[in-house]
N, C-alpha and C positions, 0 to 999 in steps of 0.2 A: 269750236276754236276760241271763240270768246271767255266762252265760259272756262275755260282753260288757262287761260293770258288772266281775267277776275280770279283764280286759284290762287296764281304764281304770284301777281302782284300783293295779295292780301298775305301769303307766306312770306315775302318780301318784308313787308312792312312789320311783320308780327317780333322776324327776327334780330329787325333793327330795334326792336324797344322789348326784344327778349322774351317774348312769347311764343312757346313750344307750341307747333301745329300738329307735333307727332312726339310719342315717346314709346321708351323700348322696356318694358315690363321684364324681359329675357333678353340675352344674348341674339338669339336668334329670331326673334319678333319684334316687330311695327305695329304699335296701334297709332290712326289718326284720329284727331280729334276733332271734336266738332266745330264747323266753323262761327257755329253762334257763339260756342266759346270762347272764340279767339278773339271776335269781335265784343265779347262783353269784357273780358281783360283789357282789351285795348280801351276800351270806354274806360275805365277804372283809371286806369294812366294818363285820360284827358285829352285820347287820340277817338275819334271819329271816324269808324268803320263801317257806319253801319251801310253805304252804298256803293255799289263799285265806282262810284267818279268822288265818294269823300276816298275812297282808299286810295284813288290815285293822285286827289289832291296832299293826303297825309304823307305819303312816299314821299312827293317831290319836297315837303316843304320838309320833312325829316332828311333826306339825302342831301338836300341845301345847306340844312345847318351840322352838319357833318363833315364836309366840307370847309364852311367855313370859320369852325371854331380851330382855335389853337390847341387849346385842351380841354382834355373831359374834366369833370366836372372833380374827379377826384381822382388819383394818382397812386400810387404804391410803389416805395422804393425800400428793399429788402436789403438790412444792413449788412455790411460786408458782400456785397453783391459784386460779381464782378462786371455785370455789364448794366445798362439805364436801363430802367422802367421803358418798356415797348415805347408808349408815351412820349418819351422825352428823344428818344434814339430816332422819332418820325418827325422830329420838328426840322424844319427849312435850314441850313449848315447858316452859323452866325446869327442864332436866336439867340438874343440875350435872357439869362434865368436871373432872376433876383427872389431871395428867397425869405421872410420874418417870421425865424425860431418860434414855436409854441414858448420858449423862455426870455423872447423878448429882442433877441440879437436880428439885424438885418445883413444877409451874404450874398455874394456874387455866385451862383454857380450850386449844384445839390451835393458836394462831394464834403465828406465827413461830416455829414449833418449829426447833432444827436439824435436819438429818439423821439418823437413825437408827434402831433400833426399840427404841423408846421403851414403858412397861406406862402403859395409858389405862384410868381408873376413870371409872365413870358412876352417877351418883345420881340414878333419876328419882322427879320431885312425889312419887308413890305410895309410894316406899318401895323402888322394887325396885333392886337394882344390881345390875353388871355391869363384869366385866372384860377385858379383850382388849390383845395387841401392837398397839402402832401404829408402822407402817412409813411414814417420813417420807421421800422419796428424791425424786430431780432427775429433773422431767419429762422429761427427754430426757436424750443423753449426745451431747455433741460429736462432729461428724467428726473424721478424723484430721486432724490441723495440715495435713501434706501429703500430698498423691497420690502414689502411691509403688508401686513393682513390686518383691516377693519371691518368694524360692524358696520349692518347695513340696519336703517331702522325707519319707519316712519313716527315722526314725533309726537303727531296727537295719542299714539297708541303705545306710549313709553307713560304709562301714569305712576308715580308714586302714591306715596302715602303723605307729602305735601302739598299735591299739584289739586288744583281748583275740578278735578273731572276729566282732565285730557292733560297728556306731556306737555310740559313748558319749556323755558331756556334753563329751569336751575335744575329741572331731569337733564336736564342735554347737557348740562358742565360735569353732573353726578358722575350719569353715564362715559363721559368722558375720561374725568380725572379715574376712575377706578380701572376702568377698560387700559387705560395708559400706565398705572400703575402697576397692576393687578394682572397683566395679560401681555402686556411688551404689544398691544394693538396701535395701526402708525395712525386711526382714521376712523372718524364714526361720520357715516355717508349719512344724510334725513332728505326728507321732503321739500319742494319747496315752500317756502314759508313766506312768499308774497300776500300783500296785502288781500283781503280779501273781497267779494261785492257782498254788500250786510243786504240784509232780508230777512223773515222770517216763511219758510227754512232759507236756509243760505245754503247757497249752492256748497257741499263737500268736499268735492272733486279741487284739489290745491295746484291743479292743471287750468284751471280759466279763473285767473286771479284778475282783481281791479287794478293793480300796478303791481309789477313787476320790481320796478325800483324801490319801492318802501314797501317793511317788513310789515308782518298783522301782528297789534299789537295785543292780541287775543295769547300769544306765545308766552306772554310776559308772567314773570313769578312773581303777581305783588306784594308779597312780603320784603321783598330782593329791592324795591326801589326806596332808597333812602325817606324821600319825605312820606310814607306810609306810618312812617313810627314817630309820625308829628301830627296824625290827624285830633283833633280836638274832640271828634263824637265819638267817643270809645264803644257806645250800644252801638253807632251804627257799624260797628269795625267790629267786634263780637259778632251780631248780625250777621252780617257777610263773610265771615269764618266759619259758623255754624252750618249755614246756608252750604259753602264750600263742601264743608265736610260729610253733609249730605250729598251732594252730587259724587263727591268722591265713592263715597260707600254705597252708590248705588250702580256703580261701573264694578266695582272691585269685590264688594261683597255680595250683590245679587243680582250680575251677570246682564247690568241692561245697558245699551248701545251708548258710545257716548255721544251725548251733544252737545254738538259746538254750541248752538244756538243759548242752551243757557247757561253753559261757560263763558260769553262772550256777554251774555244780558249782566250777569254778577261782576266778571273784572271789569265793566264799563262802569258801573256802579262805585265800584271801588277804585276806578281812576278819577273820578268825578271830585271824590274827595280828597284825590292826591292834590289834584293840581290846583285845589284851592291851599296850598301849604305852600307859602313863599319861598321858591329856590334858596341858597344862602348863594353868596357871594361869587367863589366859585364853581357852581351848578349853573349861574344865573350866566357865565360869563361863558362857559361849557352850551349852554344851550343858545344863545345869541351866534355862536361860531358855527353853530352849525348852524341855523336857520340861515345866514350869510352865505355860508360854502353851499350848499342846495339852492339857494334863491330860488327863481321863479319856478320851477319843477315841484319844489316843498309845497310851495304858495299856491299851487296849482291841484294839488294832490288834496291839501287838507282843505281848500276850497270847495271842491269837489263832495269830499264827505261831509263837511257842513251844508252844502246843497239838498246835497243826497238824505238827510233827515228830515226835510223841510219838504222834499217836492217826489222822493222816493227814489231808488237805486239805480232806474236806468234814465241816462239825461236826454234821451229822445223825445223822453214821454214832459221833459221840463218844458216853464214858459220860452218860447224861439230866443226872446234877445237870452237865456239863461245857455242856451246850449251853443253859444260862443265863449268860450275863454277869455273870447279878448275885448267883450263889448263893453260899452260903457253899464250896461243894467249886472253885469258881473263884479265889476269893479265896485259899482256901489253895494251888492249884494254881500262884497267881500268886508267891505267896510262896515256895514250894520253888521255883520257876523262876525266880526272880528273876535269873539271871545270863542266860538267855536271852531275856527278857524285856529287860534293858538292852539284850541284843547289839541286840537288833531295830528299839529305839529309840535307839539310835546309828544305825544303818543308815539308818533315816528322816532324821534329822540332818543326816548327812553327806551325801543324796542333798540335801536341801533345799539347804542351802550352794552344792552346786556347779551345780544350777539356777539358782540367783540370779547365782552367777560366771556362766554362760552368759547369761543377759540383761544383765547390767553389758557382760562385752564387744562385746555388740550395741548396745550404744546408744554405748560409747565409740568403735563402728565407725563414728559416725556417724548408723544407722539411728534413723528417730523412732519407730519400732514396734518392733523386737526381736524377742524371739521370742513367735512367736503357739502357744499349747500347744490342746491339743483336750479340752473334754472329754466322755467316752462317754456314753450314753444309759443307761446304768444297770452292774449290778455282778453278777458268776457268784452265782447264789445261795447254794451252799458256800462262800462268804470271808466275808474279816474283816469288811467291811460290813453283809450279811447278819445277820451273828452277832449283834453287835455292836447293832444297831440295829434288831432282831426286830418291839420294838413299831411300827415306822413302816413295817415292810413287810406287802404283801395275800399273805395263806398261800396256797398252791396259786392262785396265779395268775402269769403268763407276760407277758411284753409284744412285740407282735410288732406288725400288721400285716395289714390286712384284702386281701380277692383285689382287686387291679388289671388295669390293663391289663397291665402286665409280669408280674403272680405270679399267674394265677389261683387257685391254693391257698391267696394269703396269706402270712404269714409268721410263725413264733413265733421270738423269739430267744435264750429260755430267760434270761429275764434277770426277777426279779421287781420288780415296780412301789411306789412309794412309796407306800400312803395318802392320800390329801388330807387327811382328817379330823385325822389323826393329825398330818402336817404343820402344820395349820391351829393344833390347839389349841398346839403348842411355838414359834410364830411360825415355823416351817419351821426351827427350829433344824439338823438336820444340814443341810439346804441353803445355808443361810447362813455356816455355818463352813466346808463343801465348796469354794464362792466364797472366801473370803476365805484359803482357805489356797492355792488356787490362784494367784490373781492377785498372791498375793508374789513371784512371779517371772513369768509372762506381762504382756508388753505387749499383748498379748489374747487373747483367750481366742475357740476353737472352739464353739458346742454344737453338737454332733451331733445331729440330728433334733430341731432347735429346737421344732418343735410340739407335741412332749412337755411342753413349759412351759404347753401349753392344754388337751390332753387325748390319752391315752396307749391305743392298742388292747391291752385286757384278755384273756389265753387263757384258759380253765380248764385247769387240771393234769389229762392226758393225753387231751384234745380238740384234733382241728384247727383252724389258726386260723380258719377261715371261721367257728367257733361262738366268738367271742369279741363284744366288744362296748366301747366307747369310752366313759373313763372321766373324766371335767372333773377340772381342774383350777384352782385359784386361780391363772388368767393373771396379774390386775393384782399377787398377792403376790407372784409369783415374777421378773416383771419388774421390779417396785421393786426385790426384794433384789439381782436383777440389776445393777441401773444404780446401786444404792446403791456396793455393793465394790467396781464399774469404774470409778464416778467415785472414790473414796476412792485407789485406784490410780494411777488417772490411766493407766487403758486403755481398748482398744475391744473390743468385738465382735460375735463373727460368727455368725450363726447360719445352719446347711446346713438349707435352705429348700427343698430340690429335693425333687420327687416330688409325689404329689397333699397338698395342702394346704387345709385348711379355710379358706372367705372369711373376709376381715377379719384372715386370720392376719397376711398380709406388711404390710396396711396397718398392723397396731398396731405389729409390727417398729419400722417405719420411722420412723412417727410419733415413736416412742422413743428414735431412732438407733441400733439396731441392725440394721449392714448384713446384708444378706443374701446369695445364694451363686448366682452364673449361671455356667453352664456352656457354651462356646461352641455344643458339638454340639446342643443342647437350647432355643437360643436363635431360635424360630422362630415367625412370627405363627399362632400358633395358632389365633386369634380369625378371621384373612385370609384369607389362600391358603398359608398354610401352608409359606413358603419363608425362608431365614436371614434373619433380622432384621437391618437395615443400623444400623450402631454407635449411631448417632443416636437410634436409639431404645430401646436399652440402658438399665435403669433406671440411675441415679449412686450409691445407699446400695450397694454392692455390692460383694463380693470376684469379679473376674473372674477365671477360670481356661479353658483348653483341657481338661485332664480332671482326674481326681481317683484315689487309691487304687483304687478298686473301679470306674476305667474302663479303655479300652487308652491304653497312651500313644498321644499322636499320630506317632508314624511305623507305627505300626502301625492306627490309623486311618488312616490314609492311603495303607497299602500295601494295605490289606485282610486283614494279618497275623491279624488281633483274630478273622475271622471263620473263616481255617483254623483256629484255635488250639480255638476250639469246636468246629469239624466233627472234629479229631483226639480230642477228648472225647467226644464224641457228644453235647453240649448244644443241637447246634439242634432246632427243633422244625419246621421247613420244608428242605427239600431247600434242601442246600445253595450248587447256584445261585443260587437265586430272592434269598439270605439275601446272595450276593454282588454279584450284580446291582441291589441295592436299596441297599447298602452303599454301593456306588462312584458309584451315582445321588446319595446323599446330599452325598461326601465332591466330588464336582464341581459341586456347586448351592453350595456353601461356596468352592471356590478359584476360581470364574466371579467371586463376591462378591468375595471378594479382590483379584483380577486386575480386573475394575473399575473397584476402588478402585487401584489403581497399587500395589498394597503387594506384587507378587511382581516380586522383582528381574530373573529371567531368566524369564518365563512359558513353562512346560514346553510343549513338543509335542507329548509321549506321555501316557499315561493318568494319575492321581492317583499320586504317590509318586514317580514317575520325574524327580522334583529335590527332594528329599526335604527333604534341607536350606533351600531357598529357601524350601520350600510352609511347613514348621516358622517360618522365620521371617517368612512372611507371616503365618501365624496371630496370631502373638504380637505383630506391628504392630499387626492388625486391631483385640487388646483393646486395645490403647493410644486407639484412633481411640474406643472409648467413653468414657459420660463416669465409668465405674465408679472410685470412689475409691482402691482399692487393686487390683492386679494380679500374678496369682499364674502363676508360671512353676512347671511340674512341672519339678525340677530333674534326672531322665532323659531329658527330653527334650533334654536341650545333648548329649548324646552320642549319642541314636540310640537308645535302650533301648526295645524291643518289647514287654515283657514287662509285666502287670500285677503289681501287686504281691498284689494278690488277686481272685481269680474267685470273684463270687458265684453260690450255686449247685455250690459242689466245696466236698471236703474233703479226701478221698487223693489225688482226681485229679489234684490239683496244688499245685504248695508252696507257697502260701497265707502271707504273709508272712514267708518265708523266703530271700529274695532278694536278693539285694546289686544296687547300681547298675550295670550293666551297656553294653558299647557294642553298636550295629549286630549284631552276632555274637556276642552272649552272651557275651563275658568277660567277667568283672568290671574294673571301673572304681575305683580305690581313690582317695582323697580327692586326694591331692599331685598326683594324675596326672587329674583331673577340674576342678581348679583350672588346671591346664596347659593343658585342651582345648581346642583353635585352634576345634574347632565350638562348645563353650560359651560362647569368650570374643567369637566373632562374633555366638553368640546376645544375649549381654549389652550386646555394642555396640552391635547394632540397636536394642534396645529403649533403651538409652541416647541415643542418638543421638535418635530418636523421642522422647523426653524426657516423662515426664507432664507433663501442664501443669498 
């Protein structure tokens, strides 16, 4: 009985501070979770669980302040709404609101507020008050004006025959303005392009970046930066060209992996010497305004990587007073490094400028979308973010992913999770400034594993993830802030929606207009009989795509390439017939579908692949035949490229984002000569021809 009453009480407490004791994998199933879990999460959030009389002192002293606050700590009032925020509708009758606008104004009352988050005071009868952010934001965010088909690309793997070894910003303007010209495409999807944590190797993977908020300035085309064409050593600008044009021609002409590592060793080299070239006048005035609008986040960020060259990349391993932000031996640290410190914050600068040049020339391409940027599900625990922003992160905790039917181990991804609490009481300030400094240049914006906005599988530090446990989050705060900075932009987005998903999740998406993310192979009545779902029934809020980063391209789905590729790894976990036999079943119950629908030009007589080209662009008909609003072309696939860009589940085994675009036979494909491609530009006919409607 006891031990019964210690169950209830500790599920009690879990639920008040939003700790999942149990979650439902299926409809029809319960798994509970461990209660060492619950109680390391709750440690994480600075609640004390670890004995039944701390759990039932945490209860009473959380149930106390529950009680006695006026308001939480943050609010959400949905414009045009017709009844108050739950919030404001439970306060005592004759609570006075006084409200001072994000623009400055002081009001009696929340009714026609603008948009923004706004600081809301409350005075109730008795005396008590309370304060809290109030987030004012547009019920919904508009579709996109038009239906529209773009490419999808990852950037390092977009090389020209001017880029330093890997795609930069002035492939990603190239590839835009032609794409927008040349194709009537509304959208060219990339990677994220977050700062990165430096090393040698550095981590590849553009999913566990050093901040999130500033771009890596590893992107940059330095020919593209004004003061480049003002350096004074011309050998060493030659030099560094030469150099370039070797790395260049050793991706493009003799097929070797690219590296980041000494594409980022050479343009470091050669910003070195930019930024000894004195701004002129208006650059000088251009970079002061921002270093202003960023403040302490800039200052915090470029501190960090001047740290990070001095004492090495992860700040745990720094002197203690160094792995405070805010101590006094940082401050002076900042001070003696002050010239590194600028570099760093130039570097941010001038990445940001030519981001924005990259979506100006997308929209002057025509395109009503632009570039769509992505962004990650969190941050390497060693970066600037991390550092930086300590109080808002759960110590020794992981964010991964509970066992599926695809992982039964689950998954940790070594990436630490934000707080809620901590979130909650700053109005989610770094989340809010993270949006807003993104979408100065995305015409929309990616979230990676959008569910995270509702609650995040929690690991303990050096537990597998099946002992982990799922942690809430303020859905409606983080979607307001969401649709607040998209509408102020005047962008859309996308959230990847795939995988198992909590109910309610896609409907509140939707509701809110942010599309969601279907994948043709994955697009099957699951509810029915379990066969491809014919277009018509396609949801419309939706980015349709063939595959994604971390699928096979389709000619390799389609030749069954995907599936030797594993068996050469040893990744299957069934004899490898069985893996292809079920494979080539799937990928003919999808081109039966096709061929149906009249969308395969010359319907093959041999097995799946054996028209390889047709089947590709009956594919990419088929998304057109739905009613999905935007439509995303994997832009490897206009040449034939087999090859994933990454295999989840490897790390040595395979070069894991390190791959340039490639044709049929694994040569690289460089930009000038992928624009040329008689199979790309047929690809793009079809689908133009097909026309969204």
């Amino acid at each position: 009985m006891a031990a019964a009453r210690e169950d209830e009480e500790l599920s009690r407490l879990a639920g008040l501070h939003g700790v999942a004791t149990s979650y439902s994998p299926a409809p029809d199933r319960t798994v509970a979770v461990s209660a060492s879990a619950v109680v390391a999460a709750l440690a994480a959030l600075g609640v004390d669980a670890s004995t039944p009389d701390a759990v039932r002192t945490a209860l009473a002293e959380r149930e106390r302040e529950l009680r006695a606050r006026l308001l939480p700590p943050t609010v959400v009032q949905w414009a045009g709404a017709e009844v108050p925020p739950a919030a404001l509708a439970a306060l005592p009758p004759g609570t006075r609101l006084r409200v001072e606008t994000e623009q400055g104004e002081e009001r009696d009352g929340t009714a026609g507020l603008p948009t923004g988050v706004h600081r809301l005071s409350a005075t109730a009868p008795d005396g008590r008050t309370g304060h809290a952010h109030l987030i004012v934001a547009p019920d919904r965010l508009p579709a996109p004006a038009t239906r529209s088909c773009g490419l999808l690309v990852q950037l390092y793997s977009l090389l020209s025959r001017r880029s330093w070894g890997m795609g930069d910003l002035g492939d990603l303007a190239e590839l835009a303005g032609w794409a927008g010209r040349t194709a009537g495409a509304g959208f060219v999807q990339v990677n994220p392009l977050h700062a990165t944590v430096p090393g040698t190797p550095a981590d590849p993977s553009p999913y566990r970046p050093s901040s999130r908020r500033f771009p890596d300035p590893v992107h940059l085309r330095i020919e593209e930066i004004p003061e480049f064409a003002y350096i004074e050593d011309q050998g060493r600008v030659r030099a560094l060209l030469e150099r370039a044009e070797r790395l260049r021609a050793d991706v493009l002409d003799k097929g070797a992996l690219i590296d980041r590592d000494a594409v980022w060793e050479l343009k470091r080299q050669a910003l070195e010497l930019v930024v000894r070239v004195p701004l002129g006048p208006g650059r000088q005035a251009a970079y002061d305004a921002f270093r202003a609008e960023e403040g302490q986040a800039l200052e915090d960020h470029a501190t960090w990587c001047a740290l990070a060259e001095t004492h090495g990349p992860d700040w745990h391993g720094w002197p203690q007073a160094l792995r405070d932000p805010r101590s006094a031996e940082t401050a002076r640290a900042r001070t003696e490094l002050a010239d590194r410190v600028d570099f760093h914050a130039r570097l941010a600068w001038l990445t940001d400028g030519r981001l924005r040049a990259a979506q100006r020339a997308a929209r002057e391409a025509g395109m009503p979308v632009g570039i769509v940027h992505d962004l990650a599900v969190g941050v390497h625990p060693g970066g600037a973010d991390a550092w930086a922003q300590q109080d808002h992160f759960a110590a020794g905790m992981s964010v991964g992913a509970p066992p599926d039917a695809f992982n039964a181990r689950g998954q940790d991804w070594g990436l630490p999770p934000w707080r809620p609490d901590r979130l909650a009481a700053s109005g989610h300030a770094p989340y809010r400034h993270l949006l807003r400094a993104l979408f100065r240049y995305a015409g929309a914006l990616r979230i990676d594993h959008v569910m995270g906005l509702f609650r995040l599988w929690w690991v303990p530090r050096g537990c597998p993830p099946t002992e982990g446990t799922y942690v809430r989050y303020d859905a409606d705060a983080m979607l307001a802030l969401l649709l607040l900075e998209a509408s102020r932009a005047g962008s859309t987005v996308i959230g990847e929606d795939l995988g198992t998903v909590e109910p309610g999740v896609r409907e509140t998406l939707q509701r809110r207009g942010v599309l969601g993310t279907s994948v043709l192979w994955f697009e099957r009545d699951w509810e029915g009989d379990g066969r491809p779902l014919p277009p018509e029934r396609w949801r419309a809020d939706c980015l349709a795509t063939a595959t994604t980063h971390d699928l096979p391209p389709t000619a390799a789905r389609l030749t069954g390439d995907h599936v030797d590729l594993r068996d050469r790894l040893g990744l299957l976990t069934r004899p490898a017939a069985e893996e292809r036999a079920e494979a080539t079943a799937d990928t003919a119950e999808w081109l039966a579908l096709l061929g149906s629908l009249g969308l395969l030009d010359s319907p093959a007589a041999g097995p799946p692949g054996s028209d390889e080209e047709a089947e590709i662009q009956g594919v990419y008909r088929f998304l057109l035949r739905t009613p999905a609003r935007l439509i995303g072309v994997w832009l490897p696939d206009g040449v034939g490229d087999r090859r994933p860009q990454n295999l989840p589940g490897t790390w040595d085994q395979y070069p894991n984002w390190r791959l340039p675009v490639a044709d049929a036979e694994g040569r690289p494909v460089p930009l000038e000569d992928l624009t040329a491609s008689p199979r790309l530009r047929a690809l793009l006919a079809a689908l133009k021809e097909g026309g969204p409607a």
